[in-house]
BATORNU-953356 format. One line per field, with one value per residue (C-alpha): z, x, y; residue number from 1. Coordinates in steps of 0.02 Angstrom, whole numbers. Layout:
N
pz	c(Z,...) $
px	c(X,...) $
py	c(Y,...) $
k	c(NUM,...) $
// end
This chain:
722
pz	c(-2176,-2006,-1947,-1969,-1886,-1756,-1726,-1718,-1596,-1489,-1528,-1484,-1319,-1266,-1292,-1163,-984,-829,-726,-650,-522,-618,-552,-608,-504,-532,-417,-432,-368,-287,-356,-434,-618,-682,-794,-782,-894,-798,-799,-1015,-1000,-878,-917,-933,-839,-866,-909,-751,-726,-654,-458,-434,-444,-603,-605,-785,-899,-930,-860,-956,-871,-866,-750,-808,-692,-700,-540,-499,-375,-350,-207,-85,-137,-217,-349,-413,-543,-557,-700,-716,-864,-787,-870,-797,-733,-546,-415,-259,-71,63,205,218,387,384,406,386,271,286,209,156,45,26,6,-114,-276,-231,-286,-184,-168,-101,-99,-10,-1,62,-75,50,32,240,258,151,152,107,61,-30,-71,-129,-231,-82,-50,127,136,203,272,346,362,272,388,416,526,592,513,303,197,294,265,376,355,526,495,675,568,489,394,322,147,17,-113,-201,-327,-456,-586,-794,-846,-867,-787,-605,-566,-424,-370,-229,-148,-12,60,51,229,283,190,250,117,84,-50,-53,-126,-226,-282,-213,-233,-323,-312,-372,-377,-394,-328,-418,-287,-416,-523,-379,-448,-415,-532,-495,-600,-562,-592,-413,-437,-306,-206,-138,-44,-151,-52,-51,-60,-157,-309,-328,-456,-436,-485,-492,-403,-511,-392,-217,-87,72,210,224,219,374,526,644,700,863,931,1087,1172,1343,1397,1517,1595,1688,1804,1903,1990,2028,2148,2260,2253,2194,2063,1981,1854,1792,1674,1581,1447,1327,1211,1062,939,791,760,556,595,401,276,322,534,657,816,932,1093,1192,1374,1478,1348,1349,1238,1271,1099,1031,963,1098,1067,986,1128,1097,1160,1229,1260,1260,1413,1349,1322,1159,1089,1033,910,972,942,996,885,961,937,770,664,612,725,617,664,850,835,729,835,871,789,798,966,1041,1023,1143,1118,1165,1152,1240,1421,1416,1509,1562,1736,1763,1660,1539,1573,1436,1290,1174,1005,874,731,523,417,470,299,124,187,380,490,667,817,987,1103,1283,1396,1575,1679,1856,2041,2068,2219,2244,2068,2025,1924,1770,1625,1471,1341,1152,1036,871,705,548,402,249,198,17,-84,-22,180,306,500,654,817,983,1174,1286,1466,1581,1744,1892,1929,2095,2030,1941,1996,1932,2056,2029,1973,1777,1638,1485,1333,1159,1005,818,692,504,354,179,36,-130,-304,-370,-209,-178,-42,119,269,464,599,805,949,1100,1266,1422,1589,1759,1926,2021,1877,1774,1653,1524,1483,1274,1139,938,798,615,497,299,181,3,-95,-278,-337,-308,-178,-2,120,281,429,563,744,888,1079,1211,1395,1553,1594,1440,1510,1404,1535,1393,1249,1236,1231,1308,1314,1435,1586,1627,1760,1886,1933,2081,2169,2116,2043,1892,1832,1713,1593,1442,1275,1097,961,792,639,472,328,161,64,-116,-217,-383,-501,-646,-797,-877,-766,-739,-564,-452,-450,-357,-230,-103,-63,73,201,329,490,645,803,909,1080,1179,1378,1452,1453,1283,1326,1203,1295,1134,970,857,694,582,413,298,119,26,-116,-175,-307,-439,-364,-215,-94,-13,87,181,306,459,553,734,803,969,1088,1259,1390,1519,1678,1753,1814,1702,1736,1567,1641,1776,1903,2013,1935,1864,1720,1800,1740,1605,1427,1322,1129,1080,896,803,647,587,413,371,234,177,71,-78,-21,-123,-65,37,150,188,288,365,464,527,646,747,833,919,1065,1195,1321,1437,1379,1204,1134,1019,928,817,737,632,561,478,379,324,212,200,69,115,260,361,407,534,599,704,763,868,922,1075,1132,1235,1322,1441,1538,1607,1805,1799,1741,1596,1541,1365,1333,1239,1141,1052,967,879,778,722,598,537,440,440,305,262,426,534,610,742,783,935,988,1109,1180,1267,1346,1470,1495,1539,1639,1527,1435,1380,1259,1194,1090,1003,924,796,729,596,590,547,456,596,709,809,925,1018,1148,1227,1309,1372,1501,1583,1655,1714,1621,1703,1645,1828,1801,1866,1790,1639,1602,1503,1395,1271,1195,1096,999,871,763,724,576,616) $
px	c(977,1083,985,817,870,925,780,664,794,774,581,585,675,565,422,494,396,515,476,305,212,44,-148,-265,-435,-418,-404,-304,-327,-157,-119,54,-30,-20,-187,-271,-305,-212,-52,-34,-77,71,247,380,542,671,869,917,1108,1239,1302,1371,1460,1522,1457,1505,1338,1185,1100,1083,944,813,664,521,440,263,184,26,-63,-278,-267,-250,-132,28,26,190,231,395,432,595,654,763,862,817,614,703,655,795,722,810,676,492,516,454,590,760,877,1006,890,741,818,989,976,824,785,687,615,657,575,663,540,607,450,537,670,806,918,906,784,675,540,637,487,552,469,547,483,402,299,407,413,541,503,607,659,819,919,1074,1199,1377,1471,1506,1403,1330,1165,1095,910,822,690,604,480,341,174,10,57,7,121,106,218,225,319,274,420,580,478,473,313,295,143,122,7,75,-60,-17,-64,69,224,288,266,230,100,186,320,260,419,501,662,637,752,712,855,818,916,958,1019,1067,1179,1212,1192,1120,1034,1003,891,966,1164,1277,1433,1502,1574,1414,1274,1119,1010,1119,1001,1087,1061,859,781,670,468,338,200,29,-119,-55,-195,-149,-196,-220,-392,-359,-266,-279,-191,-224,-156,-192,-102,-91,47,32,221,278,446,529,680,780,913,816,661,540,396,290,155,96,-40,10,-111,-33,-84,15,-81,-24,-119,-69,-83,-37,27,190,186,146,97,152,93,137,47,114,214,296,434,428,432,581,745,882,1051,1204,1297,1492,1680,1724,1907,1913,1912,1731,1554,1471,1355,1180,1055,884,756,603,466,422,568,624,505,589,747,874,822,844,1006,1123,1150,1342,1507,1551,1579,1491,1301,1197,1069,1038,867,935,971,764,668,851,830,642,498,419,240,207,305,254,334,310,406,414,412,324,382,486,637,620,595,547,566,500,519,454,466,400,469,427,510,569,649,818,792,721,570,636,582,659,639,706,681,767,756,835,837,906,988,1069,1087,1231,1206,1110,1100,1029,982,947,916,906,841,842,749,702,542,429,269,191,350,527,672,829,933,954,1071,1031,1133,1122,1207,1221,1284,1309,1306,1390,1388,1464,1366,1464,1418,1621,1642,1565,1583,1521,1540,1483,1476,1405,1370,1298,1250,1204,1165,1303,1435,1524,1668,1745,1571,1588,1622,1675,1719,1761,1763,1773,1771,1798,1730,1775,1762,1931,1987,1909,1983,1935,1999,1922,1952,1859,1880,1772,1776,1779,1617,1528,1401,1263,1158,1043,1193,1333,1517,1604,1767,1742,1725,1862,1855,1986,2005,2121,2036,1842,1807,1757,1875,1793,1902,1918,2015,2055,2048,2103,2048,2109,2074,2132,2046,2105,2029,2071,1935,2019,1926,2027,2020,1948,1962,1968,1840,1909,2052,2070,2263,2242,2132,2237,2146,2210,2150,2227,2211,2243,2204,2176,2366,2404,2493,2455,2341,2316,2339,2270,2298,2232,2281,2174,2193,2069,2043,1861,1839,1704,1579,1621,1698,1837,2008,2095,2229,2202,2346,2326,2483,2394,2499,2426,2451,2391,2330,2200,2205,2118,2059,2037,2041,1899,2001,2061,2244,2258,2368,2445,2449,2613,2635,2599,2637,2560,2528,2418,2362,2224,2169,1990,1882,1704,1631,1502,1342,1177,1223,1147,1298,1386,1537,1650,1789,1970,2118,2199,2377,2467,2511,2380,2470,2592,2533,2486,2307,2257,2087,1973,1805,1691,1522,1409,1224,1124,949,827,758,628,581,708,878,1002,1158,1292,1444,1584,1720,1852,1964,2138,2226,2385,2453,2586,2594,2414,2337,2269,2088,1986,1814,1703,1562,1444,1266,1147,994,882,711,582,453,267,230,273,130,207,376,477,654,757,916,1060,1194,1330,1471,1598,1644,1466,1434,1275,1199,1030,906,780,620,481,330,266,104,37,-133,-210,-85,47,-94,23,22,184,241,409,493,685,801,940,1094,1252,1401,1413,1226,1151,992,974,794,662,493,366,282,112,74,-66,-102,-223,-190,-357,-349,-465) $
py	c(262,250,415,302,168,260,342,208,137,273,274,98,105,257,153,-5,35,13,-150,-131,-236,-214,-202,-317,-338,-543,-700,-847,-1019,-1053,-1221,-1202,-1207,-1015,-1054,-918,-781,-628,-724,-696,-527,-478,-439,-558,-570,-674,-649,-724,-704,-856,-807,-980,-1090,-951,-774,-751,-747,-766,-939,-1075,-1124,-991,-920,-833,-736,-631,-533,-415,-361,-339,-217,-365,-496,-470,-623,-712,-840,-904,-1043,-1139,-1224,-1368,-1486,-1629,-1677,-1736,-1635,-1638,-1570,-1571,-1520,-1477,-1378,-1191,-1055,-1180,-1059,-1231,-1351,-1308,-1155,-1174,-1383,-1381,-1340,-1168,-998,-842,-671,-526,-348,-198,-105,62,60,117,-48,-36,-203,-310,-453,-635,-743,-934,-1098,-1242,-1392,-1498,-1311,-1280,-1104,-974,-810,-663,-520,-452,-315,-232,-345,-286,-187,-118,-181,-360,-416,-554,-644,-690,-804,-808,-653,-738,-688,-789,-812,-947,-1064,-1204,-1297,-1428,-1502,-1528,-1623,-1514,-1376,-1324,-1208,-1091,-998,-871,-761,-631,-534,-335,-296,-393,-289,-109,-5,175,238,408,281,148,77,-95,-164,-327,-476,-658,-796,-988,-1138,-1272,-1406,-1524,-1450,-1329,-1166,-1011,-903,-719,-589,-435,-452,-483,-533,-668,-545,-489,-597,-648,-543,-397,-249,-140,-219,-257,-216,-61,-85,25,-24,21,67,41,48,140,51,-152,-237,-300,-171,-308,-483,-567,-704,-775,-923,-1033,-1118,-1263,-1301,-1429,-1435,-1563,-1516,-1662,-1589,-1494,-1624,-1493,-1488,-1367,-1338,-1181,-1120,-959,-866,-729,-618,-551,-379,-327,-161,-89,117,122,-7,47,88,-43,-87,-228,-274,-410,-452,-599,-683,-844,-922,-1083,-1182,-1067,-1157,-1177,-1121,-1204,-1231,-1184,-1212,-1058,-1035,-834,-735,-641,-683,-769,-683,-785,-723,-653,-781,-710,-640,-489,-414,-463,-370,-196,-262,-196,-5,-75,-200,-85,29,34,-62,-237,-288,-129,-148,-31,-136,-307,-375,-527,-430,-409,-545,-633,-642,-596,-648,-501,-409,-315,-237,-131,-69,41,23,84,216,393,464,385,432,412,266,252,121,140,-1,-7,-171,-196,-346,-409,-418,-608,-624,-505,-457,-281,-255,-144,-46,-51,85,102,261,249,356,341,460,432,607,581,416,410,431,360,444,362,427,314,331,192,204,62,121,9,15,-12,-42,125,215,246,230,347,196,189,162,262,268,400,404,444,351,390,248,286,203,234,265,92,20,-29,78,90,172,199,312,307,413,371,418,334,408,308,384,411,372,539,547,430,375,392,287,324,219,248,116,85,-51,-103,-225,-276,-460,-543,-393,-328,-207,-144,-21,27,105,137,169,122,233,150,217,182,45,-19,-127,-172,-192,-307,-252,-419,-334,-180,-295,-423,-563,-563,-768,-727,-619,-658,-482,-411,-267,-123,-51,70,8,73,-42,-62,-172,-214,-341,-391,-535,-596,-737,-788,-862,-967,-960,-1123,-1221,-1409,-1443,-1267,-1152,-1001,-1003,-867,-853,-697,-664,-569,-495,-399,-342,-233,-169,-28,24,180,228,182,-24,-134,-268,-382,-394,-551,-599,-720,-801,-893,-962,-1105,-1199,-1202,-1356,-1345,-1431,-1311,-1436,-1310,-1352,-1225,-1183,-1064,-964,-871,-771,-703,-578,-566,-445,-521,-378,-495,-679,-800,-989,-1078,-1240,-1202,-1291,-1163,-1156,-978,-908,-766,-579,-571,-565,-726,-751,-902,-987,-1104,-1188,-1272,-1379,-1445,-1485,-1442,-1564,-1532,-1477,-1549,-1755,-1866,-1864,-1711,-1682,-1554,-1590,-1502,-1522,-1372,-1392,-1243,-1159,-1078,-956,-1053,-1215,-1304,-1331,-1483,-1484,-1573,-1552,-1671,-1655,-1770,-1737,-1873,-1837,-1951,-1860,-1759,-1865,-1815,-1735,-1810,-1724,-1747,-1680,-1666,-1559,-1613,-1468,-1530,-1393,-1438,-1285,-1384,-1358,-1291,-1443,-1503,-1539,-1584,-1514,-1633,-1541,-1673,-1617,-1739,-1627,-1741,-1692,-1790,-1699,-1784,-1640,-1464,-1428,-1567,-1575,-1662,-1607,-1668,-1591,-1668,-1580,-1663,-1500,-1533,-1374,-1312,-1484,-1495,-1641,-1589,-1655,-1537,-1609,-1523,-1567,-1447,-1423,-1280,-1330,-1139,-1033,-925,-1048,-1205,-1317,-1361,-1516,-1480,-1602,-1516,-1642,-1593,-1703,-1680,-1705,-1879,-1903,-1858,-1788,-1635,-1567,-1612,-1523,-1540,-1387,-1365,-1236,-1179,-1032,-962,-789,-703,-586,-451) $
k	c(1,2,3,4,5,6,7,8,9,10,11,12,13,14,15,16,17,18,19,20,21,22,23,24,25,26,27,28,29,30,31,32,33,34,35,36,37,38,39,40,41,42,43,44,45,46,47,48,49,50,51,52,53,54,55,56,57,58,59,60,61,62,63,64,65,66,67,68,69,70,71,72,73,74,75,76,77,78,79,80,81,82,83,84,85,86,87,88,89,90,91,92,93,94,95,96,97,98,99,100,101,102,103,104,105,106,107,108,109,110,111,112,113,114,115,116,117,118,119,120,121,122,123,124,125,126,127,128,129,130,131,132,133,134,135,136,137,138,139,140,141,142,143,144,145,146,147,148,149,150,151,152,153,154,155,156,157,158,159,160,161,162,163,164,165,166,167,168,169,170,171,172,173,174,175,176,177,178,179,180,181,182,183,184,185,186,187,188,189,190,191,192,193,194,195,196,197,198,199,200,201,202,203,204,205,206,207,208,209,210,211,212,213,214,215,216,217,218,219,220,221,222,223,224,225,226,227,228,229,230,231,232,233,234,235,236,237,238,239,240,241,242,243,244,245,246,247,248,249,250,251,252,253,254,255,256,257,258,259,260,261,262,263,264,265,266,267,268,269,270,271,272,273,274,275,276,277,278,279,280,281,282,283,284,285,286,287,288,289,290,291,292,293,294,295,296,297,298,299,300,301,302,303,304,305,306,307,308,309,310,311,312,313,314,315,316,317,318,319,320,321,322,323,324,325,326,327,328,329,330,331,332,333,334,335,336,337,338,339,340,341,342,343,344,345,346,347,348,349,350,351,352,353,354,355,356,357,358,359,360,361,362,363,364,365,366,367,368,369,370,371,372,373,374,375,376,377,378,379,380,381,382,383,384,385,386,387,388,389,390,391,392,393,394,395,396,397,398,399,400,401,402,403,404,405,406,407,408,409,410,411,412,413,414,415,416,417,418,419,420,421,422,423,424,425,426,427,428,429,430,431,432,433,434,435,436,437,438,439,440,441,442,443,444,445,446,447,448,449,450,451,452,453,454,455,456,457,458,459,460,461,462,463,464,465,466,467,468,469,470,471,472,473,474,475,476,477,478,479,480,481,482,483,484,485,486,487,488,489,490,491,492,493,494,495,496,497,498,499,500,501,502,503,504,505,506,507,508,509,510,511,512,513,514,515,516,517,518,519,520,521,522,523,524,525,526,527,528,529,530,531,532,533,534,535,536,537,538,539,540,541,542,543,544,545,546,547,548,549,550,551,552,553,554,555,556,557,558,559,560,561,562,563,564,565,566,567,568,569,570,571,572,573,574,575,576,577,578,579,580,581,582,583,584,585,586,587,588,589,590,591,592,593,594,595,596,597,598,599,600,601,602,603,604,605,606,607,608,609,610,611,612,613,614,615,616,617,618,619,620,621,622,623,624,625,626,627,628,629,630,631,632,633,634,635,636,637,638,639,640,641,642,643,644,645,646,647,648,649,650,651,652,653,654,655,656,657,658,659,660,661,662,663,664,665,666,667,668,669,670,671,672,673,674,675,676,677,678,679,680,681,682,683,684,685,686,687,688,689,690,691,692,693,694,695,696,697,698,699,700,701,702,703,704,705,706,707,708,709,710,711,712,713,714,715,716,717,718,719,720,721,722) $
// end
C-alpha cells in the first residue's frame, strides 16, 4: 500500500509544471477588475511568505497572483485579501520609493529578464494607481542591491477595492524589457505592502537579512512563446526648453531657447540604442544638500536618464570608494552635445555597454570626449568577470589632442550556491600622457551574510598615479589649507565588519535588537604610516511596530600630513596626530502615521576641539493630497584658539499631488556652510504617458537671504513610439 501511494506521489509531482508566464493571444481592458475570461484559465500563485515585521511563516494575509503574455503585453493580476476594506496612501507622485511604495498599501513586480541576478525591472502600483518604475542593479560592494527610479517605461495599472479585497491590474508592454529569446526564463519576484498593519509579504522566501528585491532569490518562470524582437524598435522624444536667468550680482540676464532630442532604437528585445543630441536637464530633482565635516568629497547619485538605463554594467566598476566611473564628471563644467550608448545583452550569458559622450569648449574649458566600453560575462553560477576601458580625450573639434586619461580593469564577482558568501576582486590601471609608474589599483573583498550574523573584510590599495578623471576616489587627492595646493597621494586600506541582531520570538514589546555592529577603516600611505584609522559602534532596539532607538560610537585616529580648515575661516588645524571621540543617540519613530519623526543628539570630541550636534525631522501626510517635511540639523564645532562656528542645515520638501498625472513639489534649503539658501519649485505635468510638461522656478540667496540669482525654466516634451 505505501509503494502505491508513493508512486502516485511521485506521479503526481511529475505531473506539477514549473512556474510559467503563459501565452494567450487575449486583451484586457485595464480597469483593475480581472473579469475576463483568460484570467480563470491561468495558473495561480499565491503562498506569499512574512519578511516583516516577522519573517517566520506563511502570511496571514494572502496574494493571489496570475500573469500571461499575447506577444505584446506582459499581463498581471495581483489580488489581496486584506483584513480590513481601508485603503492607506501615502503619495500619488510617479517614481517616490519613500511614499508612494514604501508608505502605501502597494503591489510590486520584480522580472529579471536575463536570469543572471546582475539587474532587473522594479515596476509597483499602489492603491491610489501611482506607479513606480526602475531599474534594480548592483551598488557597492558584496551583495548590495540599490533601485534607481530616474528609468522609466509606458506601462498601464489600475486598481480598486471590493471590500476586504485590494485588486491590481497591469499591463507592461514587452518591447520595453531586456530579454533574450535564446533564454526565455525571468526571475520573478512579487511582494505587497501593507502600510497599515505594516508588513511585508514576499512570494518567494527572503529572510530579513536580505533586501526585498534581492535578486538572488526570484522565482525562475518560463516564458511560453517569447517573440524576438518588440512591435515597436523605436521611441522618440523630442523636447524644447525655454530658460530664463537673472543674475543678480553681476546685473546680467539671459534667455535661451534649447531643442533636444532623445532615440531609443531596440536592435533586439534585449540590445539597445540611445542617443541623445543637445540635451538638457533642467526639470531633474536637486540634491540633498549635506553637512560635510570630512576632509573629502560627497558623493551624489546620478540623476539623469540617459545614463541610468543598463548603469549598473557602467557604475560597478571598482570597490567602494574607488569608482572609475563617474557619470557625474560628464557635462559638469561644459554642457553635453551628443552621447551615444549601447548597452545589453549580445548573448545569455554576456552583456555589453558602450558609452560615448561629446561636450563643448566654454570659455577656458576644453571640449572633451568621453568614452566607456564595458563587458560582462557570467562564467559559472558561481562567477561573474568584467572588463572596462575608459578614455577621456580632449578634443578640438573633429580632432583628438594628445591629452587623455584612460583607465582599464577587471574585476571578478563570486557568489556562493547558499548565497551566504560573497566575494570581489579589482585591478586596475590608468595611463595619462606624460604620467608613468604607481598608476594601479587592487582590492579583495568578502562578505557573509546569515540572518542574525554578517561579516566582511576587505583590502585594497590605491597608487599615486592611479587617476580616474571620469571616476570618483575622494581620498587620493588631499587639500593642503596652508599652502592652497592640492597634494596627490597613494594609500592602502583596510575594512572590516561584524553585525549581530537578535530576533526574540517571546516577546511583547521588541522586535529584533542588534547589539553589534562594529566597523573599521584603516589607512595606510606610500611608506607604510598609518594616516587614519576609524571605527564605529552601533547597537538598536527595533520595537514591534518598528520604531528603533540606538546608540552610535566613533573613536577616529588622525594623522594629520596636510593642513585642514574645517571652520572655513582661515584658522588651520595643523599637520599632527589627533585622537578624537564621539557619541550619538536618536530615535526613529513608526513609519505608516500621519506624523512621523526622527530625531538624535551627538556629543564628542572633533580633533583639537569638541563637536556638538543635533538632528530633527518631521513628515506630515495629508493623505493622499499631500506630503510635508521638514528638518533640521545644527552642527557646533569649537577648536578652541582657531575659532568656533555652527553650521545650520534646514530643508522644507513640500508635495501636493493634483492627481497621480499632476504634481507640485517645492524644496528649500537653508546651509551655512555652503552660504546657500535656495528654493527650488517644479510643476509637473504627465499629460501623454513618458510625455510632460515642466515649470521650474529655482532662487538662490545668500546665507543672509541676499539674493544672488533666480530663473525661470519650461519644458516640454513628447515621446513618439515608432
Amino acid at each position: 500500500m505505501k509503494k502505491v501511494v508513493l508512486l502516485c506521489c511521485f506521479l503526481g509531482m511529475a505531473g506539477i509544471k514549473a512556474q510559467t508566464i503563459v501565452f494567450r493571444d487575449a486583451e484586457i481592458t485595464i480597469d483593475g477588475n480581472p473579469k475576463e475570461p483568460v484570467w480563470q484559465q491561468l495558473p495561480e500563485y499565491t503562498g506569499f511568505y512574512n519578511h516583516l515585521p516577522t519573517d517566520e511563516g506563511l502570511a496571514e494575509n494572502q496574494t493571489s497572483v496570475k500573469l500571461f503574455h499575447n506577444g505584446e503585453y506582459l499581463y498581471i493580476s495581483a489580488i489581496y485579501k486584506d483584513s480590513t476594506s481601508k485603503v492607506q496612501i501615502s503619495s500619488l507622485k510617479r517614481d517616490d520609493l519613500t511614499n508612494t511604495v514604501s508608505s502605501s498599501d502597494t503591489f510590486v513586480l520584480i522580472l529579471d529578464t536575463q536570469y543572471q541576478q546582475q539587474s532587473a525591472c522594479y515596476f509597483a502600483v499602489n492603491a491610489g494607481g501611482a506607479q513606480v518604475d526602475g531599474l534594480i542593479e548592483r551598488v557597492g560592494d558584496g551583495d548590495s542591491y540599490g533601485i534607481n527610479t530616474s528609468w522609466n517605461v509606458v506601462w498601464k495599472t489600475n486598481t480598486s477595492t471590493a471590500g476586504d479585497l485590494k485588486r491590481y491590474e497591469i499591463e507592461i508592454p514587452l518591447k520595453a524589457l531586456n530579454y533574450n529569446k535564446n533564454n526565455p526564463v525571468f526571475g520573478v519576484q512579487f511582494y505587497v505592502r501593507d502600510i497599515k498593519n505594516n508588513s511585508w509579504t514576499i512570494f518567494k522566501n527572503v529572510k530579513r537579512n536580505y533586501r526585498l528585491f534581492d535578486l538572488r532569490f526570484t522565482e525562475a518562470f518560463d516564458v511560453e512563446n517569447l517573440p524576438d524582437i518588440s512591435a515597436s524598435r523605436f521611441a522618440v522624444t523630442p523636447s524644447v526648453t525655454v530658460n530664463h536667468q537673472n543674475d543678480v550680482i553681476n546685473d546680467t540676464e539671459t534667455t535661451t531657447i534649447k531643442p533636444s532630442l532623445d532615440v531609443q532604437y531596440n536592435l533586439n528585445s534585449s540590445l539597445k540604442l540611445d542617443a541623445t543630441i543637445n540635451p538638457d536637464f533642467s526639470q531633474i530633482d536637486v540634491d540633498q544638500q549635506v553637512t560635510n565635516l570630512t576632509r573629502f568629497a560627497v558623493f551624489f547619485p546620478e540623476r539623469r536618464n540617459f545614463f541610468l538605463e543598463n548603469s549598473d554594467l557602467f557604475s560597478n566598476l571598482g570597490a567602494d570608494g574607488v569608482n572609475p566611473f563617474y557619470s557625474r564628471r560628464i557635462g559638469a563644467g561644459t554642457d553635453i552635445q551628443f552621447g551615444l550608448k549601447l548597452s545589453g545583452n549580445i548573448s545569455p550569458k554576456t552583456r555589453l555597454g558602450v558609452l560615448n559622450v561629446q561636450t563643448e569648449k566654454e570659455g577656458s574649458a576644453a571640449s572633451q570626449n568621453y568614452g566607456v566600453l564595458v563587458t560582462e560575462h557570467q562564467l559559472s553560477k558561481n562567477f561573474t568577470t568584467t572588463g572596462f576601458l575608459i578614455n577621456r580625450q580632449q578634443t578640438d573639434k573633429f580632432n583628438f589632442i594628445n591629452e587623455y586619461n584612460r583607465v582599464t580593469g577587471v574585476n571578478l564577482n563570486y557568489k556562493s550556491d547558499n548565497n551566504r558568501w560573497t566575494g570581489l576582486a579589482n585591478y586596475g590601471r590608468s595611463f595619462n600622457h606624460g604620467v608613468s609608474g604607481d598608476n594601479s589599483f587592487y582590492n579583495a573583498g568578502i562578505w557573509y551574510n546569515k540572518r542574525g550574523f554578517l561579516w566582511n573584510a576587505s583590502v585594497k590599495n590605491i597608487g599615486r598615479n592611479y587617476m580616474a578623471d571620469v571616476g570618483f576616489i575622494p581620498r587620493l587627492n588631499h587639500y593642503d589649507a596652508l599652502n592652497d595646493t592640492v597634494v596627490r597621494e597613494g594609500y592602502t586600506q583596510s575594512s572590516t565588519g561584524l553585525q549581530l541582531t537578535k530576533y526574540p520570538e517571546n516577546s511583547k514589546a521588541v522586535n529584533s535588537y542588534r547589539y553589534v555592529n562594529f566597523s573599521n577603516d584603516t589607512y595606510w600611505d606610500d611608506h607604510g604610516e598609518v594616516t587614519e584609522s576609524a571605527t564605529f559602534y552601533n547597537a538598536a532596539v527595533f520595537f514591534k511596530d518598528l520604531s528603533a532607538v540606538y546608540f552610535n560610537a566613533y573613536h577616529n585616529y588622525v594623522n594629520l600630513k596636510y593642513a585642514f580648515d574645517p571652520l572655513g575661516n582661515g584658522h588651520v588645524l595643523m599637520p599632527d596626530t589627533y585622537r578624537f571621540v564621539r557619541a550619538r543617540i536618536g530615535y526613529n519613530s513608526v513609519s505608516n502615521k500621519k506624523l512621523v519623526y526622527q530625531g538624535y543628539i551627538h556629543h564628542g570630541e572633533y580633533y583639537s576641539g569638541k563637536n556638538s550636534a543635533a538632528f530633527a525631522g518631521l513628515t506630515y501626510r495629508l493623505l493622499p493630497l499631500a506630503n510635508l517635511g521638514i528638518s533640521y540639523e545644527v552642527n557646533a564645532l569649537d577648536l578652541n584658539e582657531l575659532g568656533n562656528k555652527t553650521f545650520h542645515l534646514a530643508q522644507f520638501t513640500g508635495e501636493v499631488f493634483f492627481s497621480n498625472r499632476l504634481n507640485w513639489t517645492t524644496y528649500v534649503q537653508y546651509n551655512t556652510q555652503e552660504n546657500n539658501f535656495n528654493i527650488n519649485s517644479r510643476l509637473q505635468w504627465e499629460y501623454k504617458p513618458l510625455s510632460y510638461i515642466y515649470l521650474v522656478v529655482t532662487d538662490n540667496y545668500s546665507d543672509t537671504i541676499s539674493r544672488t540669482d533666480w530663473g525661470v525654466a519650461f519644458k516640454m516634451n513628447y515621446r513618439f513610439d515608432l
